[in-house]
KOLDREN-333399 format. One line per field, with one value per atom (N, C-alpha, C, O): residue number from 1; x, y, z. Coordinates in Angstrom, 2 decimals, always signed. Layout:
num	NUM/...
px	X/...
py	Y/...
pz	Z/...
//
This chain:
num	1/1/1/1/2/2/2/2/3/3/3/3/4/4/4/4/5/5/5/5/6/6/6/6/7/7/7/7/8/8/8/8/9/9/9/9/10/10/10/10/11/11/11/11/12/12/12/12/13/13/13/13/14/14/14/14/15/15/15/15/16/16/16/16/17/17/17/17/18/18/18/18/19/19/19/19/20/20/20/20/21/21/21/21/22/22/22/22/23/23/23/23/24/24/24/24/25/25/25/25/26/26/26/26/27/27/27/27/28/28/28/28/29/29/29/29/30/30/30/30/31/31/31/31/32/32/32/32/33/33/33/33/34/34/34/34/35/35/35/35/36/36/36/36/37/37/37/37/38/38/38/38/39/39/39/39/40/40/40/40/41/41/41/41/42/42/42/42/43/43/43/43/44/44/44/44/45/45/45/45/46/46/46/46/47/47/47/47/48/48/48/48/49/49/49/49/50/50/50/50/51/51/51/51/52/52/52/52/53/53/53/53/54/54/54/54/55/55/55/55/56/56/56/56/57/57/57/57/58/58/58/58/59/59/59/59/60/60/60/60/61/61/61/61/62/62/62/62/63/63/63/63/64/64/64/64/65/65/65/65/66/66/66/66/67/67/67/67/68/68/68/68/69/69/69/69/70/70/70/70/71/71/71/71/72/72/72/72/73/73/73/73/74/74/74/74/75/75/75/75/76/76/76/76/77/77/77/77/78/78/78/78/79/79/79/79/80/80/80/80/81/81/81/81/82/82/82/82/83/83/83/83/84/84/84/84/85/85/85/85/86/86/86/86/87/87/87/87/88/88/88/88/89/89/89/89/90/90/90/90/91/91/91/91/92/92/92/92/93/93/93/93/94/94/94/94/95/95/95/95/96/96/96/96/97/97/97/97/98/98/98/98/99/99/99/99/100/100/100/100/101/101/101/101/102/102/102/102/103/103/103/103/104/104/104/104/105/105/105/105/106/106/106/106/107/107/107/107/108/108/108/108/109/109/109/109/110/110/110/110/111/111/111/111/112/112/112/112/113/113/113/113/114/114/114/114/115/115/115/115/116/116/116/116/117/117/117/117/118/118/118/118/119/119/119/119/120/120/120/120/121/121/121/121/122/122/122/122/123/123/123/123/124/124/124/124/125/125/125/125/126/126/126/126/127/127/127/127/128/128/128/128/129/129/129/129/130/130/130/130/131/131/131/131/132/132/132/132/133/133/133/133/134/134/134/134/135/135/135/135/136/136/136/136/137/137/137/137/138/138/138/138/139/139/139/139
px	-13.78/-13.46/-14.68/-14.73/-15.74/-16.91/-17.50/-18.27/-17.02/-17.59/-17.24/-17.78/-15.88/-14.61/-14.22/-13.25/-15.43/-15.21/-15.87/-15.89/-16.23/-16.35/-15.35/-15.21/-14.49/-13.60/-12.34/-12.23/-11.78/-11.49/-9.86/-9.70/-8.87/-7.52/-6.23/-5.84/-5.69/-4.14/-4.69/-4.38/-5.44/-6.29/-5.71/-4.68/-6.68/-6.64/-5.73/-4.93/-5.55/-4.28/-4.44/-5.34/-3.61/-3.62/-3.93/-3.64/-4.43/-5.26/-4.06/-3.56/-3.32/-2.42/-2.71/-3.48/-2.31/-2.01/-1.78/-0.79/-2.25/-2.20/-2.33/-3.50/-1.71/-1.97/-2.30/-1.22/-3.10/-3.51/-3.38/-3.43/-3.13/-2.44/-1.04/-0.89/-0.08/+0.87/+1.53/+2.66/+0.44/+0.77/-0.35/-1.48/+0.68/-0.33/-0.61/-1.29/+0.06/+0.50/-0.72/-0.30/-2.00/-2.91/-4.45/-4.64/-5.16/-6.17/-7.68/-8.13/-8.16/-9.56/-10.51/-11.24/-10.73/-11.81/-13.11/-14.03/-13.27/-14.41/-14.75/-13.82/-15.74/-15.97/-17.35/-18.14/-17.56/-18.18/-18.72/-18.51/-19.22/-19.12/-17.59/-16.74/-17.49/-16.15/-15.02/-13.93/-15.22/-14.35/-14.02/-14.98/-12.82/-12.30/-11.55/-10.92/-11.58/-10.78/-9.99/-10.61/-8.63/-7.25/-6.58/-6.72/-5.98/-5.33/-3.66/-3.67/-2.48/-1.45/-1.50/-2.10/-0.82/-1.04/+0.42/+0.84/+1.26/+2.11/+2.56/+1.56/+3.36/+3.24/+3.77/+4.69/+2.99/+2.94/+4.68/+5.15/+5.64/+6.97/+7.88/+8.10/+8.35/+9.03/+10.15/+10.46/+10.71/+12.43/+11.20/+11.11/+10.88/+10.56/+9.68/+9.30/+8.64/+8.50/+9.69/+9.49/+10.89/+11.70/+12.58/+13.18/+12.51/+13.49/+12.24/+12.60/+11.08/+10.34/+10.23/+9.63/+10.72/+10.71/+11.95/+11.81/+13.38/+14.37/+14.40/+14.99/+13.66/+13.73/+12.93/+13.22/+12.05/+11.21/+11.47/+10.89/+12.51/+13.55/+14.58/+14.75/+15.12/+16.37/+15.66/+16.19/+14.72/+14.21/+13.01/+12.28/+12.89/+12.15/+10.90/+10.31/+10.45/+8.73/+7.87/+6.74/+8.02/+7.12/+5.85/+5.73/+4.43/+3.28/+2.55/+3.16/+1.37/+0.36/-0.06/+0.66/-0.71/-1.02/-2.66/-3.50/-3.00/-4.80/-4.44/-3.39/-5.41/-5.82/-7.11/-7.77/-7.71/-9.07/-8.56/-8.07/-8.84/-8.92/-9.84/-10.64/-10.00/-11.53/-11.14/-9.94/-11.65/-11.71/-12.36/-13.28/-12.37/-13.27/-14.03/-15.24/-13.38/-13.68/-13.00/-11.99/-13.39/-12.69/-11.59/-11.73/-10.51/-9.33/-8.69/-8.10/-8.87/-8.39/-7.74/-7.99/-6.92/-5.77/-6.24/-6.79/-6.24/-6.89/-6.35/-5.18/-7.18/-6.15/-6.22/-6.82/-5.50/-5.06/-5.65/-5.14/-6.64/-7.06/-6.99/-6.68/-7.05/-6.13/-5.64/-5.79/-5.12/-3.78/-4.13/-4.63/-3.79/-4.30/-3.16/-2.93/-2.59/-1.70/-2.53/-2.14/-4.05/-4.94/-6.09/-6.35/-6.66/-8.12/-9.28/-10.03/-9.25/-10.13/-9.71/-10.22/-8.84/-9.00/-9.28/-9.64/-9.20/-9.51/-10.89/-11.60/-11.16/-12.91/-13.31/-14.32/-12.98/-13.47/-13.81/-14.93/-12.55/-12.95/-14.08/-15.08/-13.75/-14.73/-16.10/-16.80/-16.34/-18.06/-18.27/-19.34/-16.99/-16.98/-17.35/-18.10/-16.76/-17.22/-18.38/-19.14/-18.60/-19.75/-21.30/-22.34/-20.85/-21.99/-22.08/-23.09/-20.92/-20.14/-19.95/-20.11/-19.43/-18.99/-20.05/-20.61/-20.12/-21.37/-22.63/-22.89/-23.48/-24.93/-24.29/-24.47/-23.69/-23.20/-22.85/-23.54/-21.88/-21.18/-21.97/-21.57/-23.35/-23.96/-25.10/-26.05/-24.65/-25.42/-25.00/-25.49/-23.66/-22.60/-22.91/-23.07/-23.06/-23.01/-21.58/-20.89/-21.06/-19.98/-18.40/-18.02/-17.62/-17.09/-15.66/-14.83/-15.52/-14.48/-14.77/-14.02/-16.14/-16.85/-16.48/-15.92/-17.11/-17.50/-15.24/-15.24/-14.13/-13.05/-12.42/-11.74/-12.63/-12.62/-13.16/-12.55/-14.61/-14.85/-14.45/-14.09/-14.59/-13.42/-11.73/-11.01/-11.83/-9.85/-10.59/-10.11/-11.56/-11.60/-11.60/-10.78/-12.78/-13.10/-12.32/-12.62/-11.25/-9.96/-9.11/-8.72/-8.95/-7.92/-8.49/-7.63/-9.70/-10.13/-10.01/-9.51/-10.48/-9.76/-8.69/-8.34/-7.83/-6.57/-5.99/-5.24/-6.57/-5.75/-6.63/-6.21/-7.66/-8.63/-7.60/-6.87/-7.65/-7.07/-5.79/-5.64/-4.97/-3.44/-3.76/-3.23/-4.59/-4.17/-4.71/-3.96/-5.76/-6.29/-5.40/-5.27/-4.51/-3.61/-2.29/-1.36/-2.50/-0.95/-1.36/-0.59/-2.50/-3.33/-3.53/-3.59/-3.77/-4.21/-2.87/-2.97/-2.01/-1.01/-1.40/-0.51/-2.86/-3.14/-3.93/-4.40/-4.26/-4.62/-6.27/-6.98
py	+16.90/+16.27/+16.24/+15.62/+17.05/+17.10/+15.17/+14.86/+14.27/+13.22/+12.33/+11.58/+13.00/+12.30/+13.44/+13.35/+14.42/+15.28/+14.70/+15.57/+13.85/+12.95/+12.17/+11.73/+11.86/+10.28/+11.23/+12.45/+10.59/+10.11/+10.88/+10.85/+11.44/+11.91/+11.37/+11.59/+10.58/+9.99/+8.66/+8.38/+7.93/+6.80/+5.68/+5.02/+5.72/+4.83/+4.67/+5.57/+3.33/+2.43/+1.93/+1.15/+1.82/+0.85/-0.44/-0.44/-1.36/-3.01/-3.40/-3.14/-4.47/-4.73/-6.39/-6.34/-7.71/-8.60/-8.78/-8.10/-9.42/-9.27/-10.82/-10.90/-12.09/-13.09/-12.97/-13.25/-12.72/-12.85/-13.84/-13.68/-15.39/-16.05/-16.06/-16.36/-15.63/-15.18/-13.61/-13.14/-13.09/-11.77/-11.58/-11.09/-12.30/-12.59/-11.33/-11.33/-10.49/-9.23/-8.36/-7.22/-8.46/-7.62/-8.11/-9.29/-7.78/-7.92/-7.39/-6.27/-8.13/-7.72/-6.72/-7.24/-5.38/-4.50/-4.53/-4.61/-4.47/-4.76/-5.49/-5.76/-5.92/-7.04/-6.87/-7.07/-6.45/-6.34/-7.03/-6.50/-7.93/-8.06/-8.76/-9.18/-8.79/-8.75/-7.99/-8.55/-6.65/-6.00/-6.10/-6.08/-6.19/-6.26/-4.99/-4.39/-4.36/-3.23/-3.75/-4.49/-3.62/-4.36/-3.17/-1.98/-3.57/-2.76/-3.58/-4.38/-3.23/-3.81/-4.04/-3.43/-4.89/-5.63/-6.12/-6.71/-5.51/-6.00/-7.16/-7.29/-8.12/-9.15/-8.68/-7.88/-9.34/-8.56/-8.31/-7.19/-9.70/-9.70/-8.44/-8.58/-7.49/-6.05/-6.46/-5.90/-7.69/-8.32/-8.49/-7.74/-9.09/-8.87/-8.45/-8.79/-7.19/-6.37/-4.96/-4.14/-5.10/-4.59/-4.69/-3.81/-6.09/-6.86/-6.36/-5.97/-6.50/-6.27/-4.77/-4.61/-3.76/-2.44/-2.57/-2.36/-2.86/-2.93/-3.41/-2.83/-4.49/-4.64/-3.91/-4.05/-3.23/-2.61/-0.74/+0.18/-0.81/+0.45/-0.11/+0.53/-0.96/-0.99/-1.37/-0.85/-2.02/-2.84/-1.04/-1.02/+0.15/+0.99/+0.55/+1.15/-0.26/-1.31/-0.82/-1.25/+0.29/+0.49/+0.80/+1.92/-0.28/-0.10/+1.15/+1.77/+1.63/+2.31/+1.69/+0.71/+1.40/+0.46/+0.58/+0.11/+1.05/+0.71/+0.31/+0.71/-0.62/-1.21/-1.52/-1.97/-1.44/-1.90/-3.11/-2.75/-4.29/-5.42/-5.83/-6.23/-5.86/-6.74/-8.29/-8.47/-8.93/-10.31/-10.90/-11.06/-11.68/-12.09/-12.80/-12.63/-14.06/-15.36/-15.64/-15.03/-16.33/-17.13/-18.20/-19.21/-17.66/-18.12/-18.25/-19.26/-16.97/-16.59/-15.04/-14.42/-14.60/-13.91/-12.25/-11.92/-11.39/-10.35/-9.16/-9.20/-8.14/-6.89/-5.86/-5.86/-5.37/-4.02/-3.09/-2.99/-2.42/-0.94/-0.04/+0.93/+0.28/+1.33/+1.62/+0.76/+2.37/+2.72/+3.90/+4.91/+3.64/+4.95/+5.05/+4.08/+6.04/+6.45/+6.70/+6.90/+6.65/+7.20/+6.57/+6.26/+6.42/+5.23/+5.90/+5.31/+7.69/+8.58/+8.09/+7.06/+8.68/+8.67/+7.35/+7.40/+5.97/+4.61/+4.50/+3.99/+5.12/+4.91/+5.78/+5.32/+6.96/+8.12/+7.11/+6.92/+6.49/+5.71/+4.52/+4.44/+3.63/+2.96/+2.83/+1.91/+4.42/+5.10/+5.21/+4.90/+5.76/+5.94/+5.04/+5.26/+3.62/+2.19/+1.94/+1.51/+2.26/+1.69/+1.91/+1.27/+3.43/+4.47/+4.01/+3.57/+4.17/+3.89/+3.04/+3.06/+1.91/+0.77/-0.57/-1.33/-0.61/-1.74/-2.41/-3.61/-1.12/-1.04/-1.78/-2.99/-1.22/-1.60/-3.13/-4.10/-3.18/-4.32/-5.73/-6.90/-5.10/-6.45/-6.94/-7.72/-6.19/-6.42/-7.59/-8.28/-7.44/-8.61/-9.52/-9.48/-10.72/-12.24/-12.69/-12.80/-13.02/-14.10/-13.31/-12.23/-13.99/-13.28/-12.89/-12.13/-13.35/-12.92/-11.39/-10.42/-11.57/-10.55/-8.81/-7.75/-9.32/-8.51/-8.43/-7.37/-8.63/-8.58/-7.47/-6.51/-7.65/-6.93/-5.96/-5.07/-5.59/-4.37/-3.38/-2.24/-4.13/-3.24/-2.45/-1.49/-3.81/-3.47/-2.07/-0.96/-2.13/-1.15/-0.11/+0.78/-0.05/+1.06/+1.98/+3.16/+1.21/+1.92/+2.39/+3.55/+1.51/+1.77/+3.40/+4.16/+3.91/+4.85/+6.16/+7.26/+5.87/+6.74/+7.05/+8.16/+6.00/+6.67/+7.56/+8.53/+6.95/+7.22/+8.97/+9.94/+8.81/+10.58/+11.40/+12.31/+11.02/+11.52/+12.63/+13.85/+11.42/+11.66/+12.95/+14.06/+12.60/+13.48/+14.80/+15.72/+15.12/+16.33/+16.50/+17.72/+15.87/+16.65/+17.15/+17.77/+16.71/+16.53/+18.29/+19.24/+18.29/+19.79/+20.76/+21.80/+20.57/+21.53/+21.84/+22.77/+21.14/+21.24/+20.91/+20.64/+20.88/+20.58/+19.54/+19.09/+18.92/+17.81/+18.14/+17.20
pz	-25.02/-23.74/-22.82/-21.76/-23.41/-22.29/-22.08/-21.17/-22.95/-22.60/-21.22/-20.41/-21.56/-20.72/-19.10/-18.34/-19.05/-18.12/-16.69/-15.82/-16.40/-14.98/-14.71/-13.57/-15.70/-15.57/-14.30/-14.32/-13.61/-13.06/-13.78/-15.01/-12.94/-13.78/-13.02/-11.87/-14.03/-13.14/-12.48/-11.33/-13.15/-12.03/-13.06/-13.04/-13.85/-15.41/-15.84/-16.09/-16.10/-17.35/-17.71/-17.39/-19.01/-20.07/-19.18/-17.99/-19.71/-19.16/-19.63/-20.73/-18.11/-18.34/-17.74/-16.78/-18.05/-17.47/-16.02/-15.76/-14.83/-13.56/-13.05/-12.66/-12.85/-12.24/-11.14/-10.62/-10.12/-8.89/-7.87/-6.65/-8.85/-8.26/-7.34/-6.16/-8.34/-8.28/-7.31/-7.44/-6.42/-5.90/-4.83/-4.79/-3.85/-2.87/-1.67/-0.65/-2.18/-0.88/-1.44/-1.63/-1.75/-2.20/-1.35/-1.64/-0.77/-0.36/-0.92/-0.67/-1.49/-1.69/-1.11/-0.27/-1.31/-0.56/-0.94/-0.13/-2.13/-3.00/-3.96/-4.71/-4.23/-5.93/-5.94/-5.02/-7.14/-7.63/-9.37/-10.46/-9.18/-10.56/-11.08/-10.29/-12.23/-12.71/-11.98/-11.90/-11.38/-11.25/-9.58/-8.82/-9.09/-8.11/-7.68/-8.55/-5.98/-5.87/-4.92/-4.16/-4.63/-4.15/-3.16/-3.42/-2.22/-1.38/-0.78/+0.16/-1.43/-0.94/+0.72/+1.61/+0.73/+2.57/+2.21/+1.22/+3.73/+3.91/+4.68/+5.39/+5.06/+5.77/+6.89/+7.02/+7.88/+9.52/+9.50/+9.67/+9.24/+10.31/+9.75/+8.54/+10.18/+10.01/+8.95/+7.90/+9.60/+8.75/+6.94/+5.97/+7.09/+5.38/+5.04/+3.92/+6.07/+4.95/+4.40/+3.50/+5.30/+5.04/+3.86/+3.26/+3.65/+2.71/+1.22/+0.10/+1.62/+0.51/-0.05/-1.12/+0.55/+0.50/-0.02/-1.23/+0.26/-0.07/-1.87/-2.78/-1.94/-3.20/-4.36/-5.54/-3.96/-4.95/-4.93/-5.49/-4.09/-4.11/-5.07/-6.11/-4.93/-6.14/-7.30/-8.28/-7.60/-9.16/-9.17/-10.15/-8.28/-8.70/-9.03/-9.93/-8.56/-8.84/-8.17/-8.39/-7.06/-6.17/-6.70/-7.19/-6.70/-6.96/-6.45/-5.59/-6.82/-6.01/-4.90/-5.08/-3.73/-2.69/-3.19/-2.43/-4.18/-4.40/-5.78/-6.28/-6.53/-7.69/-8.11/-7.18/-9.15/-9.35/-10.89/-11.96/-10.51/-11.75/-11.98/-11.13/-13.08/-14.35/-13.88/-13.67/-13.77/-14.21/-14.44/-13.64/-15.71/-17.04/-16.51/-16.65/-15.56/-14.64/-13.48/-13.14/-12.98/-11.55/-12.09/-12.79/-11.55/-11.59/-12.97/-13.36/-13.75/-15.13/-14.77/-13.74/-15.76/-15.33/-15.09/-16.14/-14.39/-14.17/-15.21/-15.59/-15.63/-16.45/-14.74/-13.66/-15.24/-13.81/-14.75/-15.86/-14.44/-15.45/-14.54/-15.23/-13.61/-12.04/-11.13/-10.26/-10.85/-9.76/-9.14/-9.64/-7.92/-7.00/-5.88/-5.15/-5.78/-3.83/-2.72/-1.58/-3.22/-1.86/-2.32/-3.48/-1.48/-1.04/-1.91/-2.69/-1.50/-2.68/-3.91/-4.34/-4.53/-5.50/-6.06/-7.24/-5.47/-5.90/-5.98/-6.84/-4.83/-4.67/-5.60/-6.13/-6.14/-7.28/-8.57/-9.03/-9.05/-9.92/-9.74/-10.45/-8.68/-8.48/-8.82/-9.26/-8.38/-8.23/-9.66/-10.19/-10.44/-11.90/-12.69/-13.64/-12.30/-12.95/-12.86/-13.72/-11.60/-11.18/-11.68/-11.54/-12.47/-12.88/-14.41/-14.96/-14.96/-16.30/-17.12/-18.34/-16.14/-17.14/-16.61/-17.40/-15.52/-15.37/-15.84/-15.96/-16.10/-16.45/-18.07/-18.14/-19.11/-20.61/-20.01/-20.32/-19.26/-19.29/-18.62/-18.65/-17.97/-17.48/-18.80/-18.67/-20.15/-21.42/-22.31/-23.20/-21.54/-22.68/-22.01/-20.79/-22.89/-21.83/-21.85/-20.84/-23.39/-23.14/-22.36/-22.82/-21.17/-20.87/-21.78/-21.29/-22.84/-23.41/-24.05/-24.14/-24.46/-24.98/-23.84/-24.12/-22.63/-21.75/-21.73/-22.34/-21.57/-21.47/-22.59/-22.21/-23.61/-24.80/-24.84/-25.43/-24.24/-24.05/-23.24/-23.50/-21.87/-20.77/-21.21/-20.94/-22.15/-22.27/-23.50/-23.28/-24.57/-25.35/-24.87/-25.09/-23.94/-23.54/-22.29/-22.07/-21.47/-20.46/-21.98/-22.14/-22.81/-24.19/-24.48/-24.92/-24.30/-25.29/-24.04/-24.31/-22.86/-21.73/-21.83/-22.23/-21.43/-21.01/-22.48/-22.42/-23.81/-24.87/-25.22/-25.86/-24.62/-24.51/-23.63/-24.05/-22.61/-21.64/-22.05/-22.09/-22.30/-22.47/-23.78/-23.71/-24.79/-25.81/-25.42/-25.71/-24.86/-23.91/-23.15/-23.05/-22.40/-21.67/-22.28/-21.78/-23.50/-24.73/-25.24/-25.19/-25.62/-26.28/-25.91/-26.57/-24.18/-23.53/-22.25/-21.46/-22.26/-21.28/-19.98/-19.17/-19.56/-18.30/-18.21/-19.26/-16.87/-16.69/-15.92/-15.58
//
């Protein structure tokens, strides 16, 4: 685990599909590169962001309010590779990418290329992670 002993714990996920089009209640904090860091934004009027709390209490959907997404290209579909409840721990990872996955990833040209590696390499985190915490009981 000593490789995986800077990363970042409870941050990282599986690379999941994210239309950005489609989910407009998220605001941009950072971009960098491919990678984007997101902060839920609610809509000013109280009546629906109420109605919007209401529903993601019964469907149990309630997001993290921080995210960091890869995206391959402009206006192609984003993966979500993290989730955060607090601005630290978003920015922890961030700094992590930033140290980590960038410098490799500004090596790849084609962006499908550079997509495939991101998704490999969150794939090999979270899947380190989990089994170190499966072995050792702690996190």
């Amino acid at each position: 685990m000593t490789e995986f002993s800077s990363i970042p714990i409870n941050v990282f996920t599986l690379p999941t599909p994210v239309d950005i089009t489609l989910t407009p209640f998220w605001t941009t904090v950072l971009q960098y590169g491919n990678f984007l860091l997101q902060k839920s934004s609610t809509p000013g009027n109280p009546l629906f962001r109420n109605l919007m709390s209401t529903i993601a209490s019964v469907f149990d959907t309630k997001q993290p309010p921080y995210r960091i997404l890869f995206q391959r290209e402009v206006n192609t579909v984003c993966l979500q590779i993290a989730v955060a409840d607090t601005e630290q721990a978003i920015r922890t990872a961030w700094t992590w990418i930033e140290r980590n996955m960038i410098p490799e990833l500004e090596m790849i040209d084609h962006p499908i290329d550079k997509e495939h590696w991101v998704s490999e390499k969150i794939n090999m985190i979270v899947t380190a992670i989990g089994y170190y915490t499966y072995k050792t009981g702690c996190l």
